[in-house]
N, C-alpha and C positions, 0 to 999 in steps of 0.2 A: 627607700626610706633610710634617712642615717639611724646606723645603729643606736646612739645613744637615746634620737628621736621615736625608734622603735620601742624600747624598752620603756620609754615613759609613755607612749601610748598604750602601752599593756599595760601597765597600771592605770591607768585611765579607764581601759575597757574592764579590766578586773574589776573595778568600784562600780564600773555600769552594769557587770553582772551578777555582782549582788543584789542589785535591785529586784535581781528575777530570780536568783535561786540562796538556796543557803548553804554557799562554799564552804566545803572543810577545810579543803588542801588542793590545789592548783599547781602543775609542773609542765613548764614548755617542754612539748615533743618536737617542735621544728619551729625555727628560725632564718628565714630566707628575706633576702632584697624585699620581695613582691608578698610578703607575707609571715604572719608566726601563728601558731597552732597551741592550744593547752590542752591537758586534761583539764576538769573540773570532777570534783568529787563532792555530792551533796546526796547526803539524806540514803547511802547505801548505791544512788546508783552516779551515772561516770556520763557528762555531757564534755562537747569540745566548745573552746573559747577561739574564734578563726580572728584575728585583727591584722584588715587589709587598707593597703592605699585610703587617704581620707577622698572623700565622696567616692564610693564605691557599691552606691543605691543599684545600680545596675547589676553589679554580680551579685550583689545579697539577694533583689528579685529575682534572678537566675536559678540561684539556688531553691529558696522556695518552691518557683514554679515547677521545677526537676523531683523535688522530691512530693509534689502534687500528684503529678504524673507519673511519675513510676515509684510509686513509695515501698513495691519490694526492693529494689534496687539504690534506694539512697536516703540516705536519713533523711528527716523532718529538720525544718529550722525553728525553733524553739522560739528566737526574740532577734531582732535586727537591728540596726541603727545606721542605717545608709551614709547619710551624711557624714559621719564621723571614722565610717568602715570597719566595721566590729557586727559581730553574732555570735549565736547561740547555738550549737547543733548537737539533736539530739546522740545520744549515744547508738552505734550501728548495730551493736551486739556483735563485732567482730575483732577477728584477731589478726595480726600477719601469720601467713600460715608456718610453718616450721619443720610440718609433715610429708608437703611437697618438695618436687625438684621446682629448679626455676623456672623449666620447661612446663612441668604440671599445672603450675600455677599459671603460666600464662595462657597456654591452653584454655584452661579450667575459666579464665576472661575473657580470652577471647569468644570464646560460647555464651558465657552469661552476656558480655555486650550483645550480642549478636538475638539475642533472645529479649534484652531490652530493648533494642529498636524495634526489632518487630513489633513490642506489643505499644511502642512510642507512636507505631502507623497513627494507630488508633487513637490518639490525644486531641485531633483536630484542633478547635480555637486555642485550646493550652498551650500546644505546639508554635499554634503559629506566633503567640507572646514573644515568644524567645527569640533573640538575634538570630537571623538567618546569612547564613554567609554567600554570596555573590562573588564570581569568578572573576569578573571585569574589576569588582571592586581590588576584590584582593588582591591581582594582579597590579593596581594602579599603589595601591600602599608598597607592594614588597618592592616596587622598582623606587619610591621615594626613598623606603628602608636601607637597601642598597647604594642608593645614589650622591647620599648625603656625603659632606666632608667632616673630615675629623675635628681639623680645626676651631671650627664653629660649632659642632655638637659636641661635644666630650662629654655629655652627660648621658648615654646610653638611647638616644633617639635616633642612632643614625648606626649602621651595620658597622660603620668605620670607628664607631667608640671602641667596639667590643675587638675589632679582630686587626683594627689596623686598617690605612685608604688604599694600599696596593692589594690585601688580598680581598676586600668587599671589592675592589672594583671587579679583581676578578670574576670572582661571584657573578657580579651583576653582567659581565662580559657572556658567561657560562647561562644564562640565562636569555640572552639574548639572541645569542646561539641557538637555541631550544625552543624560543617563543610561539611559532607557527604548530609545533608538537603539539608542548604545553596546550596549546589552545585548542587544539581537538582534542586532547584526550580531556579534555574539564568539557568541552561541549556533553563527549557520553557520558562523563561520572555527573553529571547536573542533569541525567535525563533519569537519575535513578529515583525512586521518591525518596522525598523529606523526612527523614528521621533525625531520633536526637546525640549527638556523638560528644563524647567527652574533648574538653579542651587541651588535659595535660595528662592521659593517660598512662598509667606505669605501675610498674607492682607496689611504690611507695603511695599509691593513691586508693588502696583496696586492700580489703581482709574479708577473710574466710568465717564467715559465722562457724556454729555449733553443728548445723544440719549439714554442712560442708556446702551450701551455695555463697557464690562472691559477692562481695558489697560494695559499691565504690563511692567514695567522698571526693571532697574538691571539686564542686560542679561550679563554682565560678567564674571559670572560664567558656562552660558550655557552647554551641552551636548547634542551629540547625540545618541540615544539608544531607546529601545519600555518604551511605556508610563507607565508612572505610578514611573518615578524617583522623578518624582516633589513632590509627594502627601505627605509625612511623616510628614511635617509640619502641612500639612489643614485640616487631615480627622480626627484630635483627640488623635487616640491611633492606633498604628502600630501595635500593637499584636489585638486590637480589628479586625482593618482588616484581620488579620490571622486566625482569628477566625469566622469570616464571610465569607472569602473566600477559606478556604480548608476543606476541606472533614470530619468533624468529627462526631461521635455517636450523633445523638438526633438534628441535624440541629441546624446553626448557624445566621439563618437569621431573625435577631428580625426587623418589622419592624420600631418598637420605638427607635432603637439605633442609636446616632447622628450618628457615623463613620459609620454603616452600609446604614446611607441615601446616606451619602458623597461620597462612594462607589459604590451607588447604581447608581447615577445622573453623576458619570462620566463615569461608567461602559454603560448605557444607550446612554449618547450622542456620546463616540465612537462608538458604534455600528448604530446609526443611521446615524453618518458620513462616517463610511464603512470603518473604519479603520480595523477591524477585528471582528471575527465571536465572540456571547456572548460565546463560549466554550472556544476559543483560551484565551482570554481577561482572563478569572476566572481561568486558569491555568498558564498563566504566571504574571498577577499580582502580585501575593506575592513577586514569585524573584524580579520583579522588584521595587516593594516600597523596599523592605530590600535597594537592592544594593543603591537604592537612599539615605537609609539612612548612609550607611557606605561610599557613597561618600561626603555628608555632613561633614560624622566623620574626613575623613581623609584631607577634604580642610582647617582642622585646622593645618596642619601640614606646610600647603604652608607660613603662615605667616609671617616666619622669625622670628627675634629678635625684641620682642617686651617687652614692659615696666610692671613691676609687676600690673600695674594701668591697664594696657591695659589685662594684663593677666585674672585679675578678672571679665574686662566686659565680656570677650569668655567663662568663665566658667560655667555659667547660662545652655547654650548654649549647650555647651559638655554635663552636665550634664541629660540636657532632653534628646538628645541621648542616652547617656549612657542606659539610664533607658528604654529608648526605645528598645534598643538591648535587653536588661536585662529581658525584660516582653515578647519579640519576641521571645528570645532562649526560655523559659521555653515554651513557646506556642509548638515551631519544636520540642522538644524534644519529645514529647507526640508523635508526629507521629511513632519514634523509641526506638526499647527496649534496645537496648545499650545505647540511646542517656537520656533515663527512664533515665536506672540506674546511669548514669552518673551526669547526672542532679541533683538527690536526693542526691549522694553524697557532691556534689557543695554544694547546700544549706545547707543541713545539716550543714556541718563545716563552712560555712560564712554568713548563713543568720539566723539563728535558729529556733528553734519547730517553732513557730506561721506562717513560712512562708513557710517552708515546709509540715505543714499541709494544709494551703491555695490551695499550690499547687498541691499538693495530691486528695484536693479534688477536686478542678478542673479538674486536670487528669480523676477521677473518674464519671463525666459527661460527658469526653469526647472522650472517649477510649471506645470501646465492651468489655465489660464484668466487666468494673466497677472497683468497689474498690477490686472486690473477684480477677478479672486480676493482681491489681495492688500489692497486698499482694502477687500474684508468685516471683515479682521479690526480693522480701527479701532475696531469696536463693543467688541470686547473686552480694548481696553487699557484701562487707569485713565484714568479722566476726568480729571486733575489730574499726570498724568505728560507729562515733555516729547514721550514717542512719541507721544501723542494729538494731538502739536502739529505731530510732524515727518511721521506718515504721510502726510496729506493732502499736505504741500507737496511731498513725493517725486514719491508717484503723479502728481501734477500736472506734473514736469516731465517724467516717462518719457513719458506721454500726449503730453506737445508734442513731444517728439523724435521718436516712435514716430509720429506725425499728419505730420510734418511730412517724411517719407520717402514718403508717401504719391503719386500720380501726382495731380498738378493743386489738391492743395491747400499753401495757403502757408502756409510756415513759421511758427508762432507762439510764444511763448515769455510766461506771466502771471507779472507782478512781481505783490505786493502791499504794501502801506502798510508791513505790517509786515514785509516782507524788508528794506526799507531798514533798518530796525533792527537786524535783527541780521547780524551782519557775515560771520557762516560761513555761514549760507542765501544769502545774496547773490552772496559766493565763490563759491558751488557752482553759483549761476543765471548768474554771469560763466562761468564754464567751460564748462556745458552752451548756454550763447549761443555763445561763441567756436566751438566745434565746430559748432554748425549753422548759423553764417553761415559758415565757412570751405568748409561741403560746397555749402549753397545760395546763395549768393553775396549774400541777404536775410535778411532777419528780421522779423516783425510782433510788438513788444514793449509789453505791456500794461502798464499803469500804471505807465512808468520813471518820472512826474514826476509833482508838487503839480499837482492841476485847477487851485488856485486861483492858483498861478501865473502857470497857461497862461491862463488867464482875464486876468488886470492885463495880463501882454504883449498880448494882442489890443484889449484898449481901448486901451493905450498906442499903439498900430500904428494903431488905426483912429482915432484921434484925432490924429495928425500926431504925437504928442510927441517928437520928435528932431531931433537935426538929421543929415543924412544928404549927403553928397557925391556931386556925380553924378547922373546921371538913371534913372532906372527902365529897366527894360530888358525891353523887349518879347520875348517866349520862345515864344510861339503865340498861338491864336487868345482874346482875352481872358485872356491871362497875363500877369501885370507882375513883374519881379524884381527887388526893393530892398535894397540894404545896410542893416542896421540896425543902428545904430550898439550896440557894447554896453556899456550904458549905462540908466538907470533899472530897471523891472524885469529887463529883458536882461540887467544884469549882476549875475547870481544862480548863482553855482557849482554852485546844485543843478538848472542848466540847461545850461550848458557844459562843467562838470566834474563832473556829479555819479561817484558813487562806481558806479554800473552801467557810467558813458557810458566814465569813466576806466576801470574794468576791460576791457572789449573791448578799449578802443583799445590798450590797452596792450603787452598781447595779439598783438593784430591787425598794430599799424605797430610798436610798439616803443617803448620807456618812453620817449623823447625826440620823438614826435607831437607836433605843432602843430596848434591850429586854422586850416585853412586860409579861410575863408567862411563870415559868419554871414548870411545872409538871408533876406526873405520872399518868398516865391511865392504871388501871389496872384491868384484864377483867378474870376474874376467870373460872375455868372448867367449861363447861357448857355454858356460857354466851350465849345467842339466837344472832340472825343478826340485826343488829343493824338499825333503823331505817333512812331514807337517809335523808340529812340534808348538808345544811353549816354552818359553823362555825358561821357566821355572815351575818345579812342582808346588799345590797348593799345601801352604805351609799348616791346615791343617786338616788333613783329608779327611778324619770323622765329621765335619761339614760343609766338605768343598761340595759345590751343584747350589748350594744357596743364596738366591738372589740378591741379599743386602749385604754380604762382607764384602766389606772394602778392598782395593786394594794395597801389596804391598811396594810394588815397585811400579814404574810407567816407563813405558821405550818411548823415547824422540825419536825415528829416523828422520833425518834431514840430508836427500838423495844432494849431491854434488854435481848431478847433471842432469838433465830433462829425463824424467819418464814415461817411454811412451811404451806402446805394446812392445814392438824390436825389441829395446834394452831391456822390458821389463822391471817390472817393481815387485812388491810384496801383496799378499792375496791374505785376507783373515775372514775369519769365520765369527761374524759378528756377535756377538752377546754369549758365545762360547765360555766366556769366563765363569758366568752363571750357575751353568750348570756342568753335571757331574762328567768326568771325562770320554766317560763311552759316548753319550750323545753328543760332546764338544765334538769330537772326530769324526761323526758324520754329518755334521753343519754343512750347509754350502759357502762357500768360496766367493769373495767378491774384492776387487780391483780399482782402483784410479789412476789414470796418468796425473800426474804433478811436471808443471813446469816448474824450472828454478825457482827454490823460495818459497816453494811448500814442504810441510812434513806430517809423517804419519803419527802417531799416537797410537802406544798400543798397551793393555794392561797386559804386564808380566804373567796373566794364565792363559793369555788368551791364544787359542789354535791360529795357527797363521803359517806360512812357507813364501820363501822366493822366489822368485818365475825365474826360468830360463832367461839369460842371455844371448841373443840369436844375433846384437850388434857384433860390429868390427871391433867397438872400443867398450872400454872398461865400466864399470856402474859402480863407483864409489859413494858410500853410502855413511853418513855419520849418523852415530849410534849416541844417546846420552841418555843415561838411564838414571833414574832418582828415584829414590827410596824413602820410604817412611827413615826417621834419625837412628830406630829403633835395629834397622835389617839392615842385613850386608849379605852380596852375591858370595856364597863360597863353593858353586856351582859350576860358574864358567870362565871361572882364570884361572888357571895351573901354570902359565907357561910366561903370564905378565902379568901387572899390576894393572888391575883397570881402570884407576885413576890418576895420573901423574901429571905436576908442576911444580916446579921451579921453584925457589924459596924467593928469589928477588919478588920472582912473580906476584906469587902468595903476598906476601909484604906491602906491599905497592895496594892491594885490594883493598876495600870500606870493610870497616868488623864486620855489616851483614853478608857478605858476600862469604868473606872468609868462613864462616857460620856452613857452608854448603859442600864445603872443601875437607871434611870431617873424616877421616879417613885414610885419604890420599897420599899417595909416595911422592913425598918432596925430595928433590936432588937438586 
């Protein structure tokens, strides 16, 4: 309705409701597209004035019959006028509660619905009055709903008014996907019996009497059908309920999850009301919250012609549906292999890497056989589709997170050539790195850097080509540690700064990190095992051993030549940072080889030592440590500066760069 059409229609229905009472004073409590609501005050007590859609005989008998039938539960209608859309309804004797959490109160509804169906069994011919909803039906509306173009509907009859024709189509894509589900699981929620369920359930639609039982209004929208159409709105997340009520690997029944209370409280008092057995209930639920939701979706389509202004307030509305559907299909799809592949396709091309991994990895909790099941269906995407591109590099990070929880094996995380390239895979390898060095206090990171890089800095190193400040600094047995200046290949952003190294830290210390020390460790033929040590004491030992302080500083090692057992590498003691030192020092020890072009990550508390040297040749090792802006190492240089470059150098660099260089002995 146009707003200004609205407002004169309330005056309209106002002068009609005098005819039936003797108004004092009248004040709109709600104002919406598809409706406006008043008090009415007359004669000491307080009726509502509801003025809906003209001809809207249908929801006024609605109401009536609802409040016939369960007249504890919903007011009386007092006077109607179909044709015109306008009633009367009696006063509830109810309040919004004020007393309650939002939780209590939904609770506290979900039970009294759940106790009005019940006693709805019993309504027989009354019951059957009422619209009855059909599955086949519903399902043929929500795909028209769906399907429509914008173009030609702009007036809110078609999904693409509300949200736009690229993401209804999605929708409608999302749905099609799902279809074969969908329709079992509405086969068992239609085998439940016929009660009566609200149409637009929510805490704006219900108050608390005096005795403290709920009352609910707006039965205009009512249907009849097995319970559980109502809930979409109240229990949180629609796909959570999916998640807690169908069958999947590893049990879904947390019992700290809000929806899964919400679930739980209503699933409990129909059964104690004898509405149906706890097994009937937990297998036709699902179908029946969906259908509730997609009859929601599609009562936007009843609207008619309504005003851009009016348009906007529905689209909040649409949109949490939407999203609702949206997180439901990817849930059913999991159930099915076709419905898999289908699904990763979908996203793939309209959602991108980061939420196709998401979902990936959800799959892989929730399916038998995991993420090794879920790498099968690779074979059966399109060879020339981006999923073909993205499953592999999913699977691949689940597997390193999922490896890397493991007892005694160390964390590892594979870049590849091509993640540098593309900027949302690499995002998504930054974030899943930040979280498992934040739990393991390590990281073994494969091909972060150009071999060929690491290659020129190692001739450049072993060839003297620098000038460096300082003297070497003896670190153990056959270990020397050299400032290297940065400077010829060293000063290559895609070694200092690259766009992995930057994401962590950024992450980790915070967008204004410095490079604290750039150097070589170099560990000569021979070199014995190095003794176990951190880098640095915890800068505040009345709470070192606790799990959430951050760190202060982060080692890069980035080896200069292949690490294999021979040369050996660096051994840590995973998640040692955590806790208190005596137990970091009896942690076990754990290893990677790294070919060229990987590097380790380590936090500055964490217990860790160098392996022996058993090769012919040397194991140069670059060292690049970054610090919160706040810390500076005054631990372990005495004998050099641990940071040094060149003024041309520096100069030559973008401000943000130079930003990192905060500190450092320029010559």
């Amino acid at each position: 309705m146009e707003l200004n059409s609205r407002h004169a229609r309330f005056q309209d229905a106002l002068a009609w409701a005098q005819q039936h009472l003797d108004i004092e004073t009248s004040e709109i409590v709600r104002d919406m597209p598809w409706g406006m609501t008043a008090v009415l005050r007359s004669n000491g007590q307080q009726h509502f004035l509801k003025v809906l859609p003209e001809k809207s005989s249908a929801a006024i008998e609605i109401s009536k019959s609802v409040s016939e039938i369960v007249p504890d539960f919903a007011p009386a209608v007092l006077a109607g006028d179909g044709p015109a859309g306008r009633m009367i309804i009696h006063d509830h004797h109810g309040l919004p509660s004020t007393s309650m959490s939002s939780m209590e109160l939904k609770l506290a509804a979900l039970k009294r619905l759940a106790e009005l169906q019940t006693v709805a069994l019993g309504a027989g011919e009354k019951l059957a009055s009422l619209p009855a909803l059909r599955w086949e039906t519903l399902w043929a509306h929500t795909m028209q709903f769906v399907a429509g173009d914008a173009n030609n509907a702009g007036n809110g009859s078609t999904l693409a008014s509300y949200i736009g024709y690229r993401r209804a189509a999605q929708t409608r894509e999302l749905l099609q996907i799902c279809e074969q589900t969908l329709s079992d699981l509405a086969k068992a929620a239609f085998r439940l019996p016929v009660t009566l369920n609200h149409g637009d359930f929510h805490t704006n639609n219900m108050a608390v009497r005096q005795d403290g039982q709920v009352v609910f209004h707006d039965w205009d929208n009512a249907v009849c059908g097995p319970a559980g159409l109502s809930l979409n709105s109240m229990i949180g997340s629609v796909a959570g309920a999916l998640r807690h009520l169908m069958p999947m690997k590893g049990g879904n029944r947390d019992a700290n999850d809000e929806t899964a209370i919400y679930v739980e409280a209503y699933v409990a008092a129909l059964v104690e009301g004898g509405y149906a057995s706890e097994t009937r209930l937990r297998r036709g639920l699902p179908g029946s919250i969906l259908a509730g939701l997609l009859y929601n979706l599609v009562a936007y389509a009843e609207l008619g012609e309504i005003s851009r202004t009016d348009l906007s307030v529905c689209v909040a509305d649409v949109e949490r549906i939407c999203k609702e559907i949206t997180q439901s299909c990817m849930v059913l799809s999991m159930t099915d292999r076709g419905a898999s592949v289908r699904m990763l396709e979908h996203l793939a091309q309209n959602a991108g890497f980061e939420v196709t991994l998401n979902h990936v990895w959800e799959m892989s909790g929730a399916i038998e056989g995991g993420v090794d099941q879920i790498s099968q269906l690779e074979a059966e995407l399109p060879k020339t589709g981006i999923a073909r591109t993205y499953l592999p590099v999913a699977t691949s990070i689940i597997r390193d997170f999922e490896n890397s929880r493991k007892h005694d094996v160390p964390p590892q995380l594979h870049l590849t050539l091509a993640d540098h390239g593309e900027p949302e895979v690499l995002a998504s390898k930054i974030g899943v790195a930040t979280s498992m060095f934040a739990e393991h206090g390590c990281l073994f990171v494969h091909d972060a850097f150009p071999a060929p890089l690491l290659e020129e800095c190692r001739r450049a190193f072993e060839k003297g080509e620098f000038h460096s400040v300082g003297q070497p600094l003896k670190v153990g047995d056959c270990r020397y540690m050299t400032t290297v200046p940065v400077d010829g290949p060293f000063n290559n952003r895609d070694l200092f700064a690259a766009d992995f190294i930057n994401g962590v830290m950024q992450r980790m210390l915070g967008p204004d990190y410095i490079l604290g020390s750039f150097t070589i460790v170099s560990s000569e033929p021979g070199a014995q095992l190095q003794h176990l040590h951190v880098d640095h004491a915890a800068l505040f030992p009345e709470v070192s051993g606790q799990p959430d302080i951050p760190p202060f500083a982060i080692t890069v090692l980035v080896p200069l030549v292949d690490i294999d057992a021979e040369i050996g590498g660096t051994a840590v003691a995973k998640g040692s940072h955590r806790v208190d030192p005596v137990r970091g020092r009896d942690m076990p020890l754990a290893t990677s080889t790294l070919s060229l072009g990987g590097c380790l990550f380590m936090d500055y508390r964490l217990y860790h030592r160098g392996l022996a040297n058993k090769a012919k040749r040397a194991r140069p090792v670059l060292s690049m440590v970054y610090h919160r802006a706040w810390f500076r190492d005054s631990s372990n240089f005495h004998s050099q500066p641990p940071l040094q470059i060149a003024g041309p150098a520096l100069e030559a660099m973008d401000p943000e760069l130079q930003k990192r260089f905060v500190g450092a002995y320029v010559y």
